[in-house]
Backbone as a ProteinNet text record, in pm:
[ID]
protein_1_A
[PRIMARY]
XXXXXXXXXXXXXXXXXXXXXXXXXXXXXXXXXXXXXXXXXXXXXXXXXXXXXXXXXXXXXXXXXXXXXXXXXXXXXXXXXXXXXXXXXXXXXXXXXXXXXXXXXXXXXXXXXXXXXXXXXXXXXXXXXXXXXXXXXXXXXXXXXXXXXXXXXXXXXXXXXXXXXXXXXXXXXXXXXXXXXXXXXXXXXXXXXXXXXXXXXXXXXXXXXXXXXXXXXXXXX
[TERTIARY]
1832.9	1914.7	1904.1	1893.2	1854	2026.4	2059	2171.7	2160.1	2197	2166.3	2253.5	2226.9	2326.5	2330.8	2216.5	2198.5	2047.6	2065.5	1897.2	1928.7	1793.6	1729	1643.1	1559.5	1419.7	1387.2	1490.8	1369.1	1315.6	1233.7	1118.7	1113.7	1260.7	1320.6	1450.1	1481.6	1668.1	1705.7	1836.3	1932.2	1918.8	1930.6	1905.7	2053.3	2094.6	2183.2	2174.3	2293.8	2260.4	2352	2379.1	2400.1	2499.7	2545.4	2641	2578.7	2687.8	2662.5	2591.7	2586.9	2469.3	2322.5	2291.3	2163.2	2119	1972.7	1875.4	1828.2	1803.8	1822.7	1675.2	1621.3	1502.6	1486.5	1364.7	1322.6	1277.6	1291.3	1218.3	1140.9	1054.6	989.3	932.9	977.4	825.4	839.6	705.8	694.2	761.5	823.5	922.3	1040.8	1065.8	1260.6	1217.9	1355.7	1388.9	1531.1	1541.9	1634.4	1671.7	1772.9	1828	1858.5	1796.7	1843.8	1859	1900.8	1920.4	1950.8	1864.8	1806.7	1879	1947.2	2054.5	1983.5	2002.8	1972.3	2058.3	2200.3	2338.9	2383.9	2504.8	2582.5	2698.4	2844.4	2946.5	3041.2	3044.5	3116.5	3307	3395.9	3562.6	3586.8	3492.4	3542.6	3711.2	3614.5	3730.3	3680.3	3750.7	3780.7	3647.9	3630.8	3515.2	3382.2	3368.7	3273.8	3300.9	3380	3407.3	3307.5	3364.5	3320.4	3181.4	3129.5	3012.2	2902.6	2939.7	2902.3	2892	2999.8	3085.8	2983.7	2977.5	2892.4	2749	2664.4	2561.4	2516.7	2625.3	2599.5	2611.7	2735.3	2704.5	2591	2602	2434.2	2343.6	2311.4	2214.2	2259.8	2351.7	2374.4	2351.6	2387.1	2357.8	2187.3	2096	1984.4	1943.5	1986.7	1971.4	2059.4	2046.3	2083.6	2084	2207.5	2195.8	2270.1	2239.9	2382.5	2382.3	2498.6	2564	2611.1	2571.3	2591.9	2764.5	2829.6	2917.6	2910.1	3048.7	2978.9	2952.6	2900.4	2867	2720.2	2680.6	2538.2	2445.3	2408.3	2304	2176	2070.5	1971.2	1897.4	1805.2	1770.2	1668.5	1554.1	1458.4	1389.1	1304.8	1240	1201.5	1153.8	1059.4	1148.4	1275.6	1413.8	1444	1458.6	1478.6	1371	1264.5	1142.7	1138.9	1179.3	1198.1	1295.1	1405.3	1526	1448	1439.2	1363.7	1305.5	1179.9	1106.8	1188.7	1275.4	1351.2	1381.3	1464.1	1555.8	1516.5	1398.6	1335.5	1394.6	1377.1	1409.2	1559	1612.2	1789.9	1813	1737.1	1779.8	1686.4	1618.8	1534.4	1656.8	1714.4	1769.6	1915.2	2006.8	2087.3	2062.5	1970.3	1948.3	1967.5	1906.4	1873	2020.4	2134.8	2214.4	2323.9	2309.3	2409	2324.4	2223.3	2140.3	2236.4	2225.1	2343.9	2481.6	2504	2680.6	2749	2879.7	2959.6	3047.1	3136.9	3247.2	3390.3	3451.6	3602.2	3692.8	3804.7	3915.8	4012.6	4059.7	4250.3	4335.1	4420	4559.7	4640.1	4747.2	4873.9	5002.5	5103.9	5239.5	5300.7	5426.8	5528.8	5604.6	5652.7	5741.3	5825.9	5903.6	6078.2	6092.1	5998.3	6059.5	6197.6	6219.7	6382.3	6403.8	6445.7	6490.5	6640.3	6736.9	6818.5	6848.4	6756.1	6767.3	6841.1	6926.7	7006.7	6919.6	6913.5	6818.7	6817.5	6771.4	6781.5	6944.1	6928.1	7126.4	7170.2	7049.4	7052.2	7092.4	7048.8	7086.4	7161.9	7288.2	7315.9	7424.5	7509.4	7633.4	7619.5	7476.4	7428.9	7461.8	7435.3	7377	7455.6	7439	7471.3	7446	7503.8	7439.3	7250.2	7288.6	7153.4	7016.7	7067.9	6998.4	6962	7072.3	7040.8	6915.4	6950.8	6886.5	6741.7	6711.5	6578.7	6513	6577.5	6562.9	6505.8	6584.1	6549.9	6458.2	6397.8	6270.4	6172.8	6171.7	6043.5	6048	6135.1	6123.1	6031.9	6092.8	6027.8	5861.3	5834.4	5692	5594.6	5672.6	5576.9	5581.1	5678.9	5651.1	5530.3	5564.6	5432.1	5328.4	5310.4	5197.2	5114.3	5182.3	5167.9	5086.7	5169.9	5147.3	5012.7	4956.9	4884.5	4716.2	4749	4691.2	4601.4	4701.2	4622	4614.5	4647.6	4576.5	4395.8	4400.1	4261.7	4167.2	4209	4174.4	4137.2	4216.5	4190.6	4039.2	4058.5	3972.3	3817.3	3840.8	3723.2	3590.1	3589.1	3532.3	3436.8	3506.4	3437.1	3336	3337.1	3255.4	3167	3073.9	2891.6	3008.6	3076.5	3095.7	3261	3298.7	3436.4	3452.6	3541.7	3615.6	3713.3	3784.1	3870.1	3996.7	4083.1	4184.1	4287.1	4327.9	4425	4562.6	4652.7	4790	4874.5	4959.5	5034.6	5214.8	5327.2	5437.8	5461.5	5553.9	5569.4	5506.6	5391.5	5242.7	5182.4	5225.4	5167.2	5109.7	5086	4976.9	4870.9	4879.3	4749.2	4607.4	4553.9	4389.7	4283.6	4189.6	4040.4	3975.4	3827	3732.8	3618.5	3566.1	3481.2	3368.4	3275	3115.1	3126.1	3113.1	3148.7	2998.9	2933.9	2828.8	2920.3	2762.9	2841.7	2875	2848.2	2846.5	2998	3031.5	3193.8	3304.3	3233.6	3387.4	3485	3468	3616.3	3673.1	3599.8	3652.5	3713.1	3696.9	3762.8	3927.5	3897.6	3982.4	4087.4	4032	4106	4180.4	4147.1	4202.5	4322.9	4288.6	4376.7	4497.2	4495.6	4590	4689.1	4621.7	4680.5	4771	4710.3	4794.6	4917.3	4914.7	5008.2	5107.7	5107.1	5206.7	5250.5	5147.8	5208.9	5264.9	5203.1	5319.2	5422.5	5415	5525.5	5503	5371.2	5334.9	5268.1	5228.9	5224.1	5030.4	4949.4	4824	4689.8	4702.3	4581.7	4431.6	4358.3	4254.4	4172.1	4090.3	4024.4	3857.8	3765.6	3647.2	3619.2	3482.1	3326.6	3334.9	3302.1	3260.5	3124.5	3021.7	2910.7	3013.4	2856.6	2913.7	2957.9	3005.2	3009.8	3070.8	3142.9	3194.1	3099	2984.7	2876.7	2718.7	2733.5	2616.8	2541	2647.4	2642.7	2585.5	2481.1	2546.2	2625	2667.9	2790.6	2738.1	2850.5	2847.1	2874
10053.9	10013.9	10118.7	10050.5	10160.6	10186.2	10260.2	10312.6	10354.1	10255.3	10311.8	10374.2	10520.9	10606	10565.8	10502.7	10491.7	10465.1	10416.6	10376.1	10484.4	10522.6	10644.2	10677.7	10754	10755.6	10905.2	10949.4	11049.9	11006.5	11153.9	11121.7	11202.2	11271.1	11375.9	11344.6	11337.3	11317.3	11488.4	11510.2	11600.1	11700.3	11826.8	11880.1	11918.3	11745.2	11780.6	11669.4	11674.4	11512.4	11448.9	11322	11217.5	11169.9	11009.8	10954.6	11008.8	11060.2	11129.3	11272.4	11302.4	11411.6	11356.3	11235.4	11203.4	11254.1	11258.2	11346.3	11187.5	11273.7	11185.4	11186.4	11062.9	11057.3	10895.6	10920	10823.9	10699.4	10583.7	10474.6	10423	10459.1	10422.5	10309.8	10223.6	10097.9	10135.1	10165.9	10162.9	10314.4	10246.4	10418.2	10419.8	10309.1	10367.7	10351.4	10431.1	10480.8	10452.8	10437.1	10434.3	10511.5	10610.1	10719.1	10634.1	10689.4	10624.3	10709.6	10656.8	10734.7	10654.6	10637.7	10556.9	10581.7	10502.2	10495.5	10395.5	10396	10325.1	10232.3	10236.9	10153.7	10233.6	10135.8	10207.3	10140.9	10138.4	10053.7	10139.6	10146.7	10192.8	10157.5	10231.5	10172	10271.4	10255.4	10339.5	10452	10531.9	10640.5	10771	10857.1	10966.2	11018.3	11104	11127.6	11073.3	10965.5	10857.6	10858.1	10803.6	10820	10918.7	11055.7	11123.3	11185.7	11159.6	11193.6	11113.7	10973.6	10866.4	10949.4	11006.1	10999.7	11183.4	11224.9	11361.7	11366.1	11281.5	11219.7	11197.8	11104	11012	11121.9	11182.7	11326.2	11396.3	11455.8	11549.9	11469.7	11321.8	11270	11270.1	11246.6	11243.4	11377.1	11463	11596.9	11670.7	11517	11579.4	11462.6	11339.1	11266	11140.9	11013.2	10935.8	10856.8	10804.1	10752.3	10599.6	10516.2	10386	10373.1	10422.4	10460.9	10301.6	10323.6	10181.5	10190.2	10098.3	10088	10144.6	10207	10219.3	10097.3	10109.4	10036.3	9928.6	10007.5	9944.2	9917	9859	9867.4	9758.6	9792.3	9699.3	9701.1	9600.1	9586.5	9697.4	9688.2	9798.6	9809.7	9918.7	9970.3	9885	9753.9	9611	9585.2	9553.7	9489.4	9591.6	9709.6	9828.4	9798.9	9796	9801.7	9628.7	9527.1	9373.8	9396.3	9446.5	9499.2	9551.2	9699.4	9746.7	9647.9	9609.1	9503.7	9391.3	9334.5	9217	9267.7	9319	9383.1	9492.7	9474	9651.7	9644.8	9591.3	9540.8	9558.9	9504.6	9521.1	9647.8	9768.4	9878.9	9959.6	9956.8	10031.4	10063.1	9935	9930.2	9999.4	9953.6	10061.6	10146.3	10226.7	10350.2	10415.5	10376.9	10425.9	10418.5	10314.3	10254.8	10407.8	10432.4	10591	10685.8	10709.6	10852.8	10968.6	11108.6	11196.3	11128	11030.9	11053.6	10981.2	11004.6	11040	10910.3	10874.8	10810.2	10879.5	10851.8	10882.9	10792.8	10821.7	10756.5	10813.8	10684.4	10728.3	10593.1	10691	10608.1	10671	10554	10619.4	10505.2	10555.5	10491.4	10591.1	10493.8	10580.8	10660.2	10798.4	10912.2	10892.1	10803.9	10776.9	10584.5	10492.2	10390.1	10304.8	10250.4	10213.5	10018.6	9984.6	9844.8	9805.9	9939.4	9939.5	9999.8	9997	9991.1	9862.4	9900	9818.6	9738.6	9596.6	9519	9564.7	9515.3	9522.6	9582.6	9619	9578.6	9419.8	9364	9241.2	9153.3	9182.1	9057.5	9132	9274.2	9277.8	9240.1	9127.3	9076.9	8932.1	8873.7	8734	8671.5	8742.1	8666.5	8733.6	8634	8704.6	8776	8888.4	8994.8	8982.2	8854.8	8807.3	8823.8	8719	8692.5	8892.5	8918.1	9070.3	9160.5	9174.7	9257	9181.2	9040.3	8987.7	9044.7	9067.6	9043.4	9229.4	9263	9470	9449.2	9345.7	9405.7	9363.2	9266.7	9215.8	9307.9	9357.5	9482.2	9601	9602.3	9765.9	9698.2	9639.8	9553.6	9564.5	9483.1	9482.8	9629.8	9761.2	9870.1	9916.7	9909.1	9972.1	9901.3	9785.8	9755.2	9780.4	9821.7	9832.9	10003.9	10049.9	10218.5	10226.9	10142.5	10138.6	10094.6	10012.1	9962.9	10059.4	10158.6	10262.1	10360.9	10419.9	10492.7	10428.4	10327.4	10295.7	10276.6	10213	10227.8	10372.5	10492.4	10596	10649.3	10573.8	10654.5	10598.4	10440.7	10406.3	10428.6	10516.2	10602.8	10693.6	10742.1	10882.3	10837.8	10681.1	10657	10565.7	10585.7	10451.9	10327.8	10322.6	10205.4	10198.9	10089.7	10045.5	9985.9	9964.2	9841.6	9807.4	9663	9605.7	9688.1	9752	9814.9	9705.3	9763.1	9647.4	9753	9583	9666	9721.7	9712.8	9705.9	9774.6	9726.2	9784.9	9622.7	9683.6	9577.8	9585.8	9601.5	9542.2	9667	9806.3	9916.2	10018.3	10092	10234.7	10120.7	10112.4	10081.9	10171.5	10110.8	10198.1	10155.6	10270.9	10189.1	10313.5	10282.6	10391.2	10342.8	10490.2	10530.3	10545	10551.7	10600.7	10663.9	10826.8	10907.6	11032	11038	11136.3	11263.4	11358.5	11456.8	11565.7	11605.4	11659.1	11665.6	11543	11514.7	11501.9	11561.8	11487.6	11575.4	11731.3	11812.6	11773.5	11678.7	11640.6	11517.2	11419	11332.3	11368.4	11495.8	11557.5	11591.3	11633.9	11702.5	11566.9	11488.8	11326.9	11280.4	11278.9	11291	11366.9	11441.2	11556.5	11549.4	11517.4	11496.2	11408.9	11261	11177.4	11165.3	11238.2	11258.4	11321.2	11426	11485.3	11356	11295.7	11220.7	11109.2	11057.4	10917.1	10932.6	11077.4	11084.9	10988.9	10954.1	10908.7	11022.6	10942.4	11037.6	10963.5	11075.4	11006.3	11097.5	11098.1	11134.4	11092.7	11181.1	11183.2	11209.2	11147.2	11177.5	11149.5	11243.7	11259.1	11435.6	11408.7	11322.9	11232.2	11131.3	11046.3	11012.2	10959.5	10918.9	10746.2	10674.5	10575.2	10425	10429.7	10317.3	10205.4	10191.2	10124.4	10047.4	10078.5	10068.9	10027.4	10033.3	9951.8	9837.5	9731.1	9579.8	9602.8	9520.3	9505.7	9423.2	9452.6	9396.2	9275.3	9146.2	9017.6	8995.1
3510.4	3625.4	3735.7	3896.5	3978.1	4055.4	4092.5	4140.2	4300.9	4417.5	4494.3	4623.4	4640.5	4757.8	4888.5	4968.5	5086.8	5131.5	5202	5322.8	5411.5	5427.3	5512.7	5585.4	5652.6	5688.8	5622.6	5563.4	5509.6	5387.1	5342.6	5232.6	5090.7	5126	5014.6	5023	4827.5	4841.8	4859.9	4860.9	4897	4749	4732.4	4638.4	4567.4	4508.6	4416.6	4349.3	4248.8	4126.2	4158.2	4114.3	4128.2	4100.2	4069.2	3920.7	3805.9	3700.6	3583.5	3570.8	3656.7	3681.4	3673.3	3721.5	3714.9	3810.1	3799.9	3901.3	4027.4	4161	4274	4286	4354.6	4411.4	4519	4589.1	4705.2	4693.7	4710	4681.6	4813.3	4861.7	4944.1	4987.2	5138.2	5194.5	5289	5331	5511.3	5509.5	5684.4	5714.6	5665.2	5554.6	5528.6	5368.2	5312.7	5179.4	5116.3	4989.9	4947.1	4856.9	4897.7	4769.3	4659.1	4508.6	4400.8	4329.2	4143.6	4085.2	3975.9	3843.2	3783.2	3634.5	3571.9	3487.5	3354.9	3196.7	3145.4	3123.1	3163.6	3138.6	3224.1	3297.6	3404.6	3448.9	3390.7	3386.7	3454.7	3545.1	3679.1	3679.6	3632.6	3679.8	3774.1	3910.6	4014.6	3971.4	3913.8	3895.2	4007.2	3989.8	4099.2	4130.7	4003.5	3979.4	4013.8	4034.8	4014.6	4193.2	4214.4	4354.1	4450.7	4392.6	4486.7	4452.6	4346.5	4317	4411.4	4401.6	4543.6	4681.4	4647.8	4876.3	4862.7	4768.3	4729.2	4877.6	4745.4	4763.5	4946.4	4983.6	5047.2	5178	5122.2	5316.9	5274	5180.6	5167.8	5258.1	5259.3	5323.9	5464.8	5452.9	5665.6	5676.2	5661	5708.2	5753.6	5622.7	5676.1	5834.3	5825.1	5945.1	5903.3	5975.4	6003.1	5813.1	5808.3	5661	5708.3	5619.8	5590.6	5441.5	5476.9	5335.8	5261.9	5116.7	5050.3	4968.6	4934.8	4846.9	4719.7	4665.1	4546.9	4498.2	4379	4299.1	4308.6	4427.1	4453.8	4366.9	4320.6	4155.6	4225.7	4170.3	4165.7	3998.2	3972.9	3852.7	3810.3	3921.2	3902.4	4045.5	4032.1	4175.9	4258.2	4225.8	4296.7	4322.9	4235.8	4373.9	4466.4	4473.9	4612.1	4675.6	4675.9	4777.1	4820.1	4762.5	4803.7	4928.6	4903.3	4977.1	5106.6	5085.8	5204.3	5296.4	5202.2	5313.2	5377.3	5323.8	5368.9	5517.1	5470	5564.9	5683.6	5666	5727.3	5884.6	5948.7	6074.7	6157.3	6012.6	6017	6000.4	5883.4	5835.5	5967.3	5997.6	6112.9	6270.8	6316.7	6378.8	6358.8	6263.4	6212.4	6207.7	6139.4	6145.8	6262.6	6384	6514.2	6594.4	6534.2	6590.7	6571.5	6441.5	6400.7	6424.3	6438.5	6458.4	6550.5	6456.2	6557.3	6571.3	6503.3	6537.9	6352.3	6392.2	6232.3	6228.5	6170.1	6151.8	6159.6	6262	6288.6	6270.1	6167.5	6144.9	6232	6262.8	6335.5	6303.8	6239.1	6200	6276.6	6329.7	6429	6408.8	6427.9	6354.5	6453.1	6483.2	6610.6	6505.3	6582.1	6490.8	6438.1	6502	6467.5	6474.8	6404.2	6390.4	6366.4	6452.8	6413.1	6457.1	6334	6357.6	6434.1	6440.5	6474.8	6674.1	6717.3	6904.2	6948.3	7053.5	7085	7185.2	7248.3	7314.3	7429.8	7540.3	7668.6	7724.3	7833.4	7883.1	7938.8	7982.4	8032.4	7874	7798	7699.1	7588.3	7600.8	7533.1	7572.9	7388.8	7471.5	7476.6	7535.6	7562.2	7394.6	7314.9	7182.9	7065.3	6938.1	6831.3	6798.7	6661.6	6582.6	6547.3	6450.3	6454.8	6579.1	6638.8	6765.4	6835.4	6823.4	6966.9	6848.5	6749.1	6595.6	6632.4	6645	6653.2	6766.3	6871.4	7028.6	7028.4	6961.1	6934.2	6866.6	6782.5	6677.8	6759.5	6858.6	6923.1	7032	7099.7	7198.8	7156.1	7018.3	6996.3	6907.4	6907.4	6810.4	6966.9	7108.9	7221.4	7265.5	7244.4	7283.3	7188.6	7061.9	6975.9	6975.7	6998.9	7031.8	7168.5	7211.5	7390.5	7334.9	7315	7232.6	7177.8	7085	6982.4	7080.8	7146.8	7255.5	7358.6	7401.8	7462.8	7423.2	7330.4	7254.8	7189.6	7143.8	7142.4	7241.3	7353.8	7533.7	7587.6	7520.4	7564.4	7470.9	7340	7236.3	7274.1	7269.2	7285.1	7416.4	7497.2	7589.2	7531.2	7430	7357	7218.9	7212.6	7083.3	7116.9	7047.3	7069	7070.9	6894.6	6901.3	6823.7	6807.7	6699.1	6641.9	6556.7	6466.6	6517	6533.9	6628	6551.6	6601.4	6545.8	6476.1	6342.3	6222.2	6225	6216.9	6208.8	6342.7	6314.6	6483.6	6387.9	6468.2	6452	6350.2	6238	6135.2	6046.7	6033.3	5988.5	5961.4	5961.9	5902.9	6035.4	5962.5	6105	6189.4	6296.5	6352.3	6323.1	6247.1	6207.4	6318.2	6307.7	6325.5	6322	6339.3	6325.6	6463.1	6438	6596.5	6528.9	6600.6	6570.6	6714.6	6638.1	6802	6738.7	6801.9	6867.7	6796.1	6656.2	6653.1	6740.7	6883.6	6933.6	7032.5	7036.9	7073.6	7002	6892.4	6743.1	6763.4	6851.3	6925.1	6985.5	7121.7	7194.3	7198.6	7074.9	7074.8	7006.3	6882.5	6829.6	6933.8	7034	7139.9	7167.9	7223	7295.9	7195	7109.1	6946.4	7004.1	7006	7040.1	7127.4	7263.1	7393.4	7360.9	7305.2	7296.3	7227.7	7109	7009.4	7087.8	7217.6	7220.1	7388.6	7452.8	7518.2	7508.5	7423	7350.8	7252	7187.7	7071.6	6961.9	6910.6	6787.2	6650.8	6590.5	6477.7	6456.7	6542.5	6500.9	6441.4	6323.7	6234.2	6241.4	6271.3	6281.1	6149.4	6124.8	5975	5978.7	5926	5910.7	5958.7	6006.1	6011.6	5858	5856	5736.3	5799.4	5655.9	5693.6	5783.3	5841.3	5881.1	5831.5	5701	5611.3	5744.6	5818.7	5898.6	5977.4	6014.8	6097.3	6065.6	5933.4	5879.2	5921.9	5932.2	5979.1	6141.2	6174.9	6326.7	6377.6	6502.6	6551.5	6599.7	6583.6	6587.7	6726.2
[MASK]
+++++++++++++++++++++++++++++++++++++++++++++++++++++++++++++++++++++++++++++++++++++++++++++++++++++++++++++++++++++++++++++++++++++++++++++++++++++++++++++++++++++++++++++++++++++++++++++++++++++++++++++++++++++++++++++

């Protein structure tokens, strides 16, 4: 069973091991490659370990260039299905490649500091309505403020990155997430933008990476 880390253009894996401590190597067609790592049985319960032995792997390769990083649990049967792959796809993986070259994956999650279901409504409609009614009238106030919030903060972010993921999650509904494909050469300065904002909107927004670009694999529809 072949085990595979990522599509690449280089022509050497990363000088470390693998899942299980298996030893890493290249599967070559044409100009792209696939990190593998070749198992006689391999029954995967994504545990920690296993995890990061994957997520290991998979930066060693961005670090030497441009990678698209696979899921775990990537398996193929044997080498002729990786090199079938390659060729299929060469076109799709050529272009990706070129699509992340030099830049990383940035996470940002952001959630307001002090959420509260309990803000009193407008002054215009407090008074108009029942308990009920005014309590509804405060949760959709403060849902169009955080969304309004959530809104430009991504407006501000998306400037500084190639590309995005449509941001998930709003007020109600959890942290507003999404991720950037930002050029490693700006990942301070988006850090920095991070920053600014946190102290000008009074949210609570986490920045997380460089990650390789699992987000960015696909091209965009």
């Amino acid at each position: 069973m072949i085990y595979v880390y990522g599509i690449t253009d280089a022509t050497e894996p990363p000088d470390r091991r693998g899942l299980r401590d298996a030893r890493l190597s290249v599967i070559r067609e044409s100009r792209l490659g696939a990190v593998v790592s070749v198992h006689e049985s391999l029954e995967l319960e994504a545990e920690e370990d296993e995890l990061w032995a994957h997520e290991a792997v998979v930066e060693a390769l961005m670090e030497r260039g441009p990678v698209l990083p696979m899921r775990i649990g990537s398996v193929a049967a044997d080498p002729v299905a990786v090199v079938s792959l390659l060729r299929e796809r060469s076109a799709e993986f050529r272009r990706a490649l070129e699509r992340v070259r030099g830049a990383v994956e940035v996470g940002v999650r952001a959630a307001p500091r002090n959420p509260s279901a309990e803000k009193a409504p407008a002054p215009a409609l407090a008074g108009a309505a029942g308990p009920g009614t005014e309590y509804m009238l405060a949760r959709l106030s403060e849902k169009t403020r955080d969304d309004e919030a959530a809104a430009q903060i991504h407006a501000a972010l998306r400037p500084l990155a190639r590309s995005h993921t449509s941001p998930t999650g709003s007020a109600g509904s959890g942290p507003a997430r999404a991720a950037y494909l930002v050029d490693r050469e700006r990942v301070d300065e988006f850090a920095g933008r991070v920053d600014e904002l946190q102290r000008d909107l009074d949210w609570s927004i986490v920045c997380t990476g460089p990650w390789p670009p699992y987000s960015f694999t696909e091209e965009p529809g």
